[in-house]
C-alpha positions, 0 to 999 in steps of 0.5 A, spaced: 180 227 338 175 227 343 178 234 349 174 235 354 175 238 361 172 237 368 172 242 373 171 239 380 169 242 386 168 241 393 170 244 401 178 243 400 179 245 393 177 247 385 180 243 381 180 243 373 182 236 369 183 235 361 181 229 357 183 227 351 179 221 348 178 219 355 185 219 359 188 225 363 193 229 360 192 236 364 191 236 371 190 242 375 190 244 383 186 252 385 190 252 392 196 252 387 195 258 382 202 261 384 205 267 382 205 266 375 202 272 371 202 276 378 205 284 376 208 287 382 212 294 384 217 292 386 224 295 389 230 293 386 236 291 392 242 289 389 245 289 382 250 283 380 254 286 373 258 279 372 251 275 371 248 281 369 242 281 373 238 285 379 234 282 385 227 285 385 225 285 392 217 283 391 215 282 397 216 275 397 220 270 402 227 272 397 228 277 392 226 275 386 231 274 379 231 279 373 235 279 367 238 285 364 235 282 357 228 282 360 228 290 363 225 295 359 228 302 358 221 306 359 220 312 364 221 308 370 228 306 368 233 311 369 239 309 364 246 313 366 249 313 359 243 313 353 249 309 349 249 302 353 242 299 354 244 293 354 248 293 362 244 292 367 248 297 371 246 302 366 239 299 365 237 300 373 240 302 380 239 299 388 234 302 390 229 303 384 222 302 384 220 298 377 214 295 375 215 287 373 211 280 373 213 274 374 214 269 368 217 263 373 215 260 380 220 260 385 223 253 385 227 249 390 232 254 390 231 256 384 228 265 386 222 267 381 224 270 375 221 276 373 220 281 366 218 288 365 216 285 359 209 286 361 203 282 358 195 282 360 192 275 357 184 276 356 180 272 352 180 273 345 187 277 345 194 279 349 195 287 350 203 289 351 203 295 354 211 296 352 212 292 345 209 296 339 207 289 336 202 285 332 201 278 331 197 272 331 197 265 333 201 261 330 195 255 330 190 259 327 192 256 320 187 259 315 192 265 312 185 269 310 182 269 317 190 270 320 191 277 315 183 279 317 185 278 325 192 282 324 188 288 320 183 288 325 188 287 331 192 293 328 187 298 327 184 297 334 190 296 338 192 303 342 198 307 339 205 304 342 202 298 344 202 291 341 196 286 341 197 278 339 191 276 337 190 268 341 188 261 337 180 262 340 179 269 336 179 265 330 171 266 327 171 272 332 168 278 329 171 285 330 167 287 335 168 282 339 175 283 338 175 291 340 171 289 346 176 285 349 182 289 348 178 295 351 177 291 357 185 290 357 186 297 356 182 298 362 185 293 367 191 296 364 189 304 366 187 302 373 194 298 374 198 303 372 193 308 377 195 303 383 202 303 381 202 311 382 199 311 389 202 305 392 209 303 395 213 298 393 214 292 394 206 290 392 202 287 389 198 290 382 196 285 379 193 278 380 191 273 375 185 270 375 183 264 379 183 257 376 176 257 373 178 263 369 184 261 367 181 254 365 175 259 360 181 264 357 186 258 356 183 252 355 176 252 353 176 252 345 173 249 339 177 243 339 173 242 347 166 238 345 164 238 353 166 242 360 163 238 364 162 242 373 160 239 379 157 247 381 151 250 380 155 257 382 161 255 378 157 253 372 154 260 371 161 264 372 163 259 366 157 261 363 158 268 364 165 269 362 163 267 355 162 272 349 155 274 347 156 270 340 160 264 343 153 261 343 156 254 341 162 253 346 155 255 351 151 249 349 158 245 351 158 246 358 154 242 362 152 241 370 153 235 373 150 238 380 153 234 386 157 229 383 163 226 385 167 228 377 173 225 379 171 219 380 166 218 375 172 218 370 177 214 375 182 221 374 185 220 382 189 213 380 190 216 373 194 222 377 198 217 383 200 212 377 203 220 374 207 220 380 211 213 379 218 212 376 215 207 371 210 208 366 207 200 362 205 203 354 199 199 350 204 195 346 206 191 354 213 196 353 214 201 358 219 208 360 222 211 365 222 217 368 227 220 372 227 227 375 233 231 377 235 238 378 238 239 372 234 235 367 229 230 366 231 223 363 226 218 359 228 211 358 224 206 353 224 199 354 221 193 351 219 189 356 214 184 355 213 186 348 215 181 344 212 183 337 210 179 332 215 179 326 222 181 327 227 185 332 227 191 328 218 191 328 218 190 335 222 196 337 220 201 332 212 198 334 215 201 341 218 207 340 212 209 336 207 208 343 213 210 347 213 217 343 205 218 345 205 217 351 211 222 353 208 228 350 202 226 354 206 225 361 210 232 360 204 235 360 200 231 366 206 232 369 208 239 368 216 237 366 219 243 364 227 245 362 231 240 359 229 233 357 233 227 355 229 220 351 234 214 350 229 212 345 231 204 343 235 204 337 233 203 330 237 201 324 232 204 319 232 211 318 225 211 315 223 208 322 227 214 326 224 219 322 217 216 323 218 216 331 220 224 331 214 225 327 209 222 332 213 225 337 212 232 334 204 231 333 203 229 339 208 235 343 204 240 338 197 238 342 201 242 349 199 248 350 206 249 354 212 252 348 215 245 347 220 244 342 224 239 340 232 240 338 234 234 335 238 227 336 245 227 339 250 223 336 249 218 342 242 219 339 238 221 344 233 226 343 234 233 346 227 236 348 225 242 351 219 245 354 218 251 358 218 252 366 213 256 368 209 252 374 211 247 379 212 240 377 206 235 379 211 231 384 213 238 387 205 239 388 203 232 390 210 230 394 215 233 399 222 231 401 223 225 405 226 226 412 229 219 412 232 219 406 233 226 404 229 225 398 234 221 396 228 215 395 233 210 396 234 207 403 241 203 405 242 196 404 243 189 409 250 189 408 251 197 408 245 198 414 249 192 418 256 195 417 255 202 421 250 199 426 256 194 428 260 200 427 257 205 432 256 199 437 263 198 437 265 205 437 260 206 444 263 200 448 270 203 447 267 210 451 262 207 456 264 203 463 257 200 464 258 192 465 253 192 459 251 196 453 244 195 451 242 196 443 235 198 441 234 198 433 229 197 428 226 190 427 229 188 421 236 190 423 235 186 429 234 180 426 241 182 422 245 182 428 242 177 431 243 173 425 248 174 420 252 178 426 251 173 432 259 171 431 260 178 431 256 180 437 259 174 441 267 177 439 265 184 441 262 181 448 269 177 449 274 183 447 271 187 452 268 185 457 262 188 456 254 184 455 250 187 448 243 186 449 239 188 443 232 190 443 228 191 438 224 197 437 217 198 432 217 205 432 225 206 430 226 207 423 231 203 419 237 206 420 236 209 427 239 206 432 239 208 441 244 205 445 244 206 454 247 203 458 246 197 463 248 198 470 247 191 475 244 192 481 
């Protein structure tokens, strides 16, 4: 599998796209980097005992959400009976100053969930200041390597901390190691220095910019090219990198003024990302439908008609079908709960064979994605964590006609209640005449289909409806005046 990642500036924005044998499967946006990672001091303002939670004041617009499993019994927690460390009432008080960190975006109503579980990301580990722990990524494969890295990780971590060991480490030296633990240490050190000297809510800690978080987070041995459109950029890339990282250098490439997202066709890529339906190589396509409470994927057939029998077809597109929703949650970052109505098979070797596909596929997300199995409808449950804002919520915005519901009402039903609040309005008015401005197209079903009705209404009044129509009106708007004669 050919990765390669594109980080493409200009005056308006950075942003970072990851390719896999060509396609685009991970698109980032540098005006979003979000609050993610961020650590703040922050003051708690109230605790709710029946959800077992505190709201955090953190300096945003609404207080931020912890829960009582995410609070860590430390010195800046004052515990009121040292038996109970499991009730938030116990566990802090209004008014307490505590140092957290964001581990959700706030989205749509939903307020930023915080930890104290704090966790400082560097290139080739991840310091826990408050967990005495070892661990080692769970893609690093070879046991040797794995039982090398965790001895080293445990002799060079601080005392009472913990360290987990990341997936780029692999092949590393011990050196290399330390260094970067040193330096975690050392952000971790000035972090709790400005926490001594400042007053909460503030901010103590912020993640690095997109460049940074696409070096630490992105950039490993499985990326054969990073290609950047900037000089500066590409030299603060270049910077980031260990000294022994020697190979991963020799990767990036400048490509000095060039227009990199145009080059590989990455714009159309993200507008079709945004649409409901998604057509899959075989002629099938799926449907993706995104709620508040989870998101719905539902496989069709269309076109593809196969070749052999009714049971190969189907399994030829839940096959494709599973590949391309691996690849669509991650270019549009869908998190929470997700439902996939695969077509169904009569074969079992055939349903086994779509979840392995489908599991092959989710383990290429650097986002936890995990699937939970087959309902008995047989639908497969998913989940992936929620971190950042979904694509659509970066890229799109409610509608103000129809209250992002994304649909518009009928003929029949725009008719009914245009026809209604004509009538309701030559019930109050004492004008010989009611003029009736309306969009185009309800004009012309009025005047068409609603002729007769029109005709009855002037009859049982006594009134003149003149109907004018109006470019500029939406569909289901409608503005009514009254006509006096001369």
């Amino acid at each position: 599998m050919e990765k390669e990642i594109l980080i493409q500036s200009d005056e308006e924005d950075t942003r970072v796209a990851v390719l896999e044998e060509g396609r685009l499967v991970e698109i980032y946006f540098g005006k979003y980097g979000g609050l993610v990672g961020n650590i703040f001091k922050g003051k708690v303002a109230n605790i709710i005992p029946g959800i077992q939670a505190a709201f955090v004041d953190i300096g945003l617009e609404k207080n931020a959400f912890l829960y009582a499993g995410d609070v860590v019994a430390n010195k800046s927690v004052s515990l009121k009976h040292k038996n109970d460390f499991s009730s938030i009432e116990y566990l802090l008080k209004p008014g307490q100053e505590i140092m957290v960190q964001v581990t959700k975006e706030p989205l749509n109503k939903k307020d930023a969930r915080l930890t104290m579980q704090i966790t400082i990301p560097g290139r080739f580990a991840v310091l826990m200041p408050y967990l005495d722990h070892v661990g080692v990524s769970r893609k690093i494969k070879d046991e040797k390597e794995r039982e090398g890295l965790r001895a080293a990780a445990a002799e060079l971590k601080p005392e009472g901390m913990g360290i987990i060991v990341r997936t780029v480490a692999e092949g590393i030296s011990p050196e290399e190691l330390y260094d970067d633990i040193r330096h975690l240490t050392g952000m971790w050190q000035e972090i709790l220095e400005k926490s001594e000297k400042v007053s909460a809510p503030a901010v103590l800690y912020q993640e690095r910019d997109l460049v940074e978080r696409t070096v630490r987070d992105l950039f490993n041995e499985e990326v054969v090219r990073l290609q950047v459109n900037d000089r500066n950029i590409y030299e603060r890339v270049c910077g980031i990198l260990g000294s022994n990282e020697h190979q991963l250098k020799n990767r990036i490439f400048l490509c000095e003024d060039v227009d990199l997202f145009e080059k590989y066709n990455i714009t159309p890529q993200v507008m079709r990302a945004l649409r409901h339906k998604v057509w899959l190589k075989c002629g099938g396509f799926i449907i993706i439908e995104h709620m508040e409470a989870l998101t719905a994927i539902d496989v069709n057939a269309g076109k593809y008609t196969g070749s052999r029998d009714l049971e190969e077809t189907i399994f030829k597109t839940n096959l494709d079908a599973a590949v391309e929703i691996a690849r669509q949650l991650r270019l549009r970052n869908i998190g929470g709960i997700i439902i996939v109505d695969f077509i169904d098979m009569a074969e079992e070797e055939h349903r086994q064979k779509v979840l392995e596909v489908l599991e092959r596929e989710l383990q290429k997300d650097k986002t936890h994605t995990k699937i939970m199995g087959i309902t008995k409808l047989g639908l497969v449950e998913i989940t992936r964590k929620k971190e950042y804002r979904p694509l659509e919520g970066v890229l799109l915005q409610k509608c103000p006609c129809c209250d992002g519901k994304g649909k518009i009402f009928s003929q029949e039903a725009l008719s009914l209640s245009t026809k209604k609040e004509i009538a309701n309005r030559l019930k109050k008015i004492h004008s010989p005449a009611l003029i009736v401005k309306v969009n185009p197209y309800i004009a012309a079903v009025l005047c068409r289909e609603g002729n007769g009705w029109l005709k009855e209404m002037e009859q049982k009044t006594g009134k003149r409806i003149i109907v004018e129509s109006q470019e500029n009106l939406h569909e289901e708007d409608i503005i009514m005046e009254e006509l006096w004669d001369n």
